[in-house]
TORMI-185201 format. One record per atom (N, C-alpha, C): atom name; residue in three letters; x, y, z; residue number from 1. Coordinates in Angstrom, 3 decimals. Example, Ala and Ser with C-alpha at 12.3 -4.5 7.8 and 13.67 -1.06 7.14 Angstrom:
2
   name   resn       east      north         up   resi
      N    ALA     13.190     -5.690      7.800      1
     CA    ALA     12.300     -4.500      7.800      1
      C    ALA     13.200     -3.300      7.800      1
      N    SER     12.850     -2.250      7.080      2
     CA    SER     13.670     -1.060      7.140      2
      C    SER     12.900      0.030      7.870      2
//
This chain:
84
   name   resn       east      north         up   resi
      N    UNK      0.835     -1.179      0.000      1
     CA    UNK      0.000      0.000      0.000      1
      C    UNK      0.886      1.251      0.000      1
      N    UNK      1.392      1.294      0.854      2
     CA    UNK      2.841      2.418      0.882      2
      C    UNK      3.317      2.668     -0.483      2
      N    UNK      4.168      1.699     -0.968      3
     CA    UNK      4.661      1.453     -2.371      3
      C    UNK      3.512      2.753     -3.270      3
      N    UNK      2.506      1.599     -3.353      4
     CA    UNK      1.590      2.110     -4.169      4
      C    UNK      0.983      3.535     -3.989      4
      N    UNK      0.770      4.119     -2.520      5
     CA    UNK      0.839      5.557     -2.300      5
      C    UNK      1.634      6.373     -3.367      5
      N    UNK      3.117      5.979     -2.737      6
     CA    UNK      4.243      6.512     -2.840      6
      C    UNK      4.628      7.061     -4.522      6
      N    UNK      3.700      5.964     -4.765      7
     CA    UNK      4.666      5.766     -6.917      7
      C    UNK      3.708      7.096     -7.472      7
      N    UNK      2.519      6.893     -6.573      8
     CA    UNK      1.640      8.492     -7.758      8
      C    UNK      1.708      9.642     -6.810      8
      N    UNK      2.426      9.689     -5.848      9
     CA    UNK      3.115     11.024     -5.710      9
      C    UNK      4.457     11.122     -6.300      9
      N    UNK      4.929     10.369     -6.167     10
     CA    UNK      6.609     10.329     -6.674     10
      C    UNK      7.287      9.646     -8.217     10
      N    UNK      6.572      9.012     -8.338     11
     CA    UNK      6.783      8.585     -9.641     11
      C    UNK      7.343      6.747     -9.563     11
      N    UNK      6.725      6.078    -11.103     12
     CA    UNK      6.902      4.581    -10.488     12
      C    UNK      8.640      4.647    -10.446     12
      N    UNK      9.417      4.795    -11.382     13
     CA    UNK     10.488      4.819    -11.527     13
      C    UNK     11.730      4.923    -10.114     13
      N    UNK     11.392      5.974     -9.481     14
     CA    UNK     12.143      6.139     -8.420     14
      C    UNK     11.488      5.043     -7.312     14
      N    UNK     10.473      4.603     -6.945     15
     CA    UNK      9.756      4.623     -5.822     15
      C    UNK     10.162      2.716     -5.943     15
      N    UNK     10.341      2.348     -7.329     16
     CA    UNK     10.212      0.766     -7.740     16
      C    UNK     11.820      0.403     -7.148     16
      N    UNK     12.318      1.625     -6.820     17
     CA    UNK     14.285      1.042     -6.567     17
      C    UNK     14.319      0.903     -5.484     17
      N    UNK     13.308      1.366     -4.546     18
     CA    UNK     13.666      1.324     -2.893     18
      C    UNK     13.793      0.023     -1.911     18
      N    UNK     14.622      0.168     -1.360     19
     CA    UNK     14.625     -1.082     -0.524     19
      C    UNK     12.972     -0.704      0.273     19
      N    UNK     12.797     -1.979      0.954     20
     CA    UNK     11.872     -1.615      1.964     20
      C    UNK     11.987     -0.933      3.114     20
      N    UNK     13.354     -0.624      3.768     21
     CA    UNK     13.558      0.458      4.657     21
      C    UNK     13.822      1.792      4.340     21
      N    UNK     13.658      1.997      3.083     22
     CA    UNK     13.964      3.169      1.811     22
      C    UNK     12.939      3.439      2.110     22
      N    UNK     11.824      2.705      1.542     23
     CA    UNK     10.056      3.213      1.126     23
      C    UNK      9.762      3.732      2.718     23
      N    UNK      9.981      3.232      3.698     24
     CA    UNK      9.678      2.944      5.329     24
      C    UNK     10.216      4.541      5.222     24
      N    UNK     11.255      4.852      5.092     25
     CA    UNK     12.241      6.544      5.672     25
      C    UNK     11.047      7.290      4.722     25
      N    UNK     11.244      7.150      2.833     26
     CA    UNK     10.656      7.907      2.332     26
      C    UNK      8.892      8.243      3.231     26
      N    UNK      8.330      7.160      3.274     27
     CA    UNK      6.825      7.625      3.843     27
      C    UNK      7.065      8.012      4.782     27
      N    UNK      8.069      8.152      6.014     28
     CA    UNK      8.117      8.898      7.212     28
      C    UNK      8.319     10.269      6.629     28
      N    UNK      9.156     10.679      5.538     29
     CA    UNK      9.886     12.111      5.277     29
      C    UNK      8.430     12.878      4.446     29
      N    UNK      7.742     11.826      3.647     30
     CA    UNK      6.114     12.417      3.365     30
      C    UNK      5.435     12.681      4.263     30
      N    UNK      5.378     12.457      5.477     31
     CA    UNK      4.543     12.658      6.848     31
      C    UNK      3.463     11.214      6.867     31
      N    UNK      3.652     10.179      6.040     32
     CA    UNK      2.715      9.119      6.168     32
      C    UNK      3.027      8.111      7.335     32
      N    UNK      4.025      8.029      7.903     33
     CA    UNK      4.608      6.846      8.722     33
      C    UNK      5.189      8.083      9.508     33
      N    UNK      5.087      7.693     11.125     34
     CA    UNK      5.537      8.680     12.166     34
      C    UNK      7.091      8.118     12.381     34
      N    UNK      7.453      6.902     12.612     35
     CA    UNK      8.960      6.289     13.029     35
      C    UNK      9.179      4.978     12.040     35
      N    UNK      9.919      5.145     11.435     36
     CA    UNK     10.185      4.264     10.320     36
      C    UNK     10.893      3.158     11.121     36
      N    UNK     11.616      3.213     11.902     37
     CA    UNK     12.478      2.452     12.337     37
      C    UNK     11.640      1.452     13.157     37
      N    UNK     10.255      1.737     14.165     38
     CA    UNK      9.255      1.112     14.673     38
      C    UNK      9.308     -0.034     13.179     38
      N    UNK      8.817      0.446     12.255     39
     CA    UNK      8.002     -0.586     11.199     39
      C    UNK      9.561     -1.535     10.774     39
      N    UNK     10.644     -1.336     10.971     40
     CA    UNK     12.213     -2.110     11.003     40
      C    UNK     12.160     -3.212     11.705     40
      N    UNK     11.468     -2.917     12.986     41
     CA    UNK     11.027     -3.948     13.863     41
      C    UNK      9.951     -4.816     13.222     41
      N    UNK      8.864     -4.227     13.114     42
     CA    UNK      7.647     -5.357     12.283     42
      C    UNK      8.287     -5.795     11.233     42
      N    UNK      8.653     -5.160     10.452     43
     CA    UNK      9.330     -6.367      9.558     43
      C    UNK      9.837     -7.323      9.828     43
      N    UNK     10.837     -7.030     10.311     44
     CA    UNK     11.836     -8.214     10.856     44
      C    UNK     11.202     -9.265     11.567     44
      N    UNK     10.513     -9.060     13.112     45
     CA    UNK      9.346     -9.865     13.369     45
      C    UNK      8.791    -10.443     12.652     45
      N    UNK      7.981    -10.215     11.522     46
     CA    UNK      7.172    -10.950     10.706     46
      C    UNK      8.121    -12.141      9.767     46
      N    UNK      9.396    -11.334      9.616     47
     CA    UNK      9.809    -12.111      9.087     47
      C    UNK     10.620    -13.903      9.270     47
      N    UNK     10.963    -13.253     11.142     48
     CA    UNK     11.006    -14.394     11.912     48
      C    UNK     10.189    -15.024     12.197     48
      N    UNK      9.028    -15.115     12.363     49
     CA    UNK      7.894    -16.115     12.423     49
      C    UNK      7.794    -17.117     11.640     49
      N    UNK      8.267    -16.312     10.299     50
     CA    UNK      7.683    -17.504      9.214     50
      C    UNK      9.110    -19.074      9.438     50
      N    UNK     10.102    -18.545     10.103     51
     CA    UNK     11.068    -19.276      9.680     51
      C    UNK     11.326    -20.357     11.481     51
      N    UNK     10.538    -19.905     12.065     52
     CA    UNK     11.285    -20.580     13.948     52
      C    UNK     10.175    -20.666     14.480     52
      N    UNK     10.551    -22.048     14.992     53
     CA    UNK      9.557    -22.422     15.922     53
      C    UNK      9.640    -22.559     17.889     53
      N    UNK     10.544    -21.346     17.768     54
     CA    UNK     10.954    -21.229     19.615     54
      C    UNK      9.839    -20.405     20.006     54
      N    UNK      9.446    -20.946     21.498     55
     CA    UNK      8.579    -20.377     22.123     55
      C    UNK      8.632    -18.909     22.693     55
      N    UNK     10.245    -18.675     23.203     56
     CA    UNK     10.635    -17.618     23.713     56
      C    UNK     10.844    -16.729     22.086     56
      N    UNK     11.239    -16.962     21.076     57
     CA    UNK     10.875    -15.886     19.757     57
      C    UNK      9.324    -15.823     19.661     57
      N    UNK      8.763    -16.697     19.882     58
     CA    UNK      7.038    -16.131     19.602     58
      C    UNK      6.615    -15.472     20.614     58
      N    UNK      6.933    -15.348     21.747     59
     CA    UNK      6.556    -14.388     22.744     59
      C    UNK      7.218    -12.887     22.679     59
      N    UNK      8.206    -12.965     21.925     60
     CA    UNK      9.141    -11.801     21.704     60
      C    UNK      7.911    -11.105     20.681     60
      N    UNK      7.757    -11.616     19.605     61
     CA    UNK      7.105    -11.745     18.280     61
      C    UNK      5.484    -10.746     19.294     61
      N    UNK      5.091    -11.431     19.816     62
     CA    UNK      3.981    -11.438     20.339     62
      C    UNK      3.491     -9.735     21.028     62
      N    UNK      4.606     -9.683     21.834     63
     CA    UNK      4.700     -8.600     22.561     63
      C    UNK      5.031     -7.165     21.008     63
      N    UNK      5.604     -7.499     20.105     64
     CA    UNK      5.551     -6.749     19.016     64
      C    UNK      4.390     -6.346     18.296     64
      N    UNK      4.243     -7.249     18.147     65
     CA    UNK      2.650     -7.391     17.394     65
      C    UNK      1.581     -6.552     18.330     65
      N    UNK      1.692     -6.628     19.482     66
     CA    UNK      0.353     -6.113     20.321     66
      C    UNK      0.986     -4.387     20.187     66
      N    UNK      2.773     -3.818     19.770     67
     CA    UNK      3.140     -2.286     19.842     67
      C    UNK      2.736     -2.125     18.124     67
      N    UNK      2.787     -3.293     17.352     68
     CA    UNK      1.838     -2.441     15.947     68
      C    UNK      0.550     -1.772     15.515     68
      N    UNK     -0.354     -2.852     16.514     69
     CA    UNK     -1.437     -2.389     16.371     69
      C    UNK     -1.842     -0.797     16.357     69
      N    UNK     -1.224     -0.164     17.497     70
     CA    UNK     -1.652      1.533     17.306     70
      C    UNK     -0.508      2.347     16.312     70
      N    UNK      0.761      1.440     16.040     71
     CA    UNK      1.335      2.182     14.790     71
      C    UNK      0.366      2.290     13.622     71
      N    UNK     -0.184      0.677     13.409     72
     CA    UNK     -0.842      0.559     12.125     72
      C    UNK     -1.834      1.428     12.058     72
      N    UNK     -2.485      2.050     13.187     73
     CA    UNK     -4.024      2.431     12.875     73
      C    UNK     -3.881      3.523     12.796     73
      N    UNK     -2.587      4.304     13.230     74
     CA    UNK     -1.986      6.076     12.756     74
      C    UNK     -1.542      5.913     11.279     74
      N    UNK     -1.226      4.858     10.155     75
     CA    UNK     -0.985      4.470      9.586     75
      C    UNK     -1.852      5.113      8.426     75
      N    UNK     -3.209      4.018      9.110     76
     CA    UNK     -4.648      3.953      8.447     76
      C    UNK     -4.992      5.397      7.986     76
      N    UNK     -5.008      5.952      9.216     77
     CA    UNK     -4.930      7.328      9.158     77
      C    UNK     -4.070      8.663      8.516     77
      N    UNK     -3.316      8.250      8.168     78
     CA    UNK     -2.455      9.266      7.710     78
      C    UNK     -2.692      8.795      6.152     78
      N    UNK     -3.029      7.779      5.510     79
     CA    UNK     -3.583      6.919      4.379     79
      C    UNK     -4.640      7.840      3.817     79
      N    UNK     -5.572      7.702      4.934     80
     CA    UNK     -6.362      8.488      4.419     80
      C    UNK     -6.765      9.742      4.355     80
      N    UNK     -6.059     10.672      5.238     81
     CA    UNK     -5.633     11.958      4.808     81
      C    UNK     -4.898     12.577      3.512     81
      N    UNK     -4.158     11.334      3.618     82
     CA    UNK     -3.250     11.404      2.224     82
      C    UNK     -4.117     11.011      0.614     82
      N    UNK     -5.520     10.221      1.124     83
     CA    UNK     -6.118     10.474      0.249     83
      C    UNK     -7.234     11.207      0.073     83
      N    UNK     -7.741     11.944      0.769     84
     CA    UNK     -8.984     12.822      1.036     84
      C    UNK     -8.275     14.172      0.188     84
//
């Protein structure tokens, strides 16, 4: 969704080269994402899940997941300011 924000304000060209912690800084420096580095964490989290099955990483995981929820929903919000 970001991505896709991002390409029709900015253009597909530039926006298609970004790493994902690129797109993460760029939507913080648009005012869409408040701490880019927060969403560094969800990534990464998400990305350990898919791969381990330790109890003490899913509780780590866990306790993350419950600090996205109110990132995501300032998220939602700034989404749709950005499209109104």
């Amino acid at each position: 969704m970001l991505r896709r924000i991002l390409i029709e304000s900015e253009g597909s060209e530039e926006i298609t080269q970004l790493s994902r912690k690129d797109l993460f800084r760029l939507a913080a420096q648009k005012g869409i994402l408040d701490k880019p580095e927060e969403w560094f964490v969800y990534h990464r989290a998400r990305k350990e899940t898919s791969h381990t099955y330790n109890e003490a990483k899913a509780e780590e995981v866990f306790n993350i997941a419950c600090d996205f929820l109110p990132t995501a929903n300032a998220l939602i919000n700034n989404l749709k300011a950005v499209n109104d």
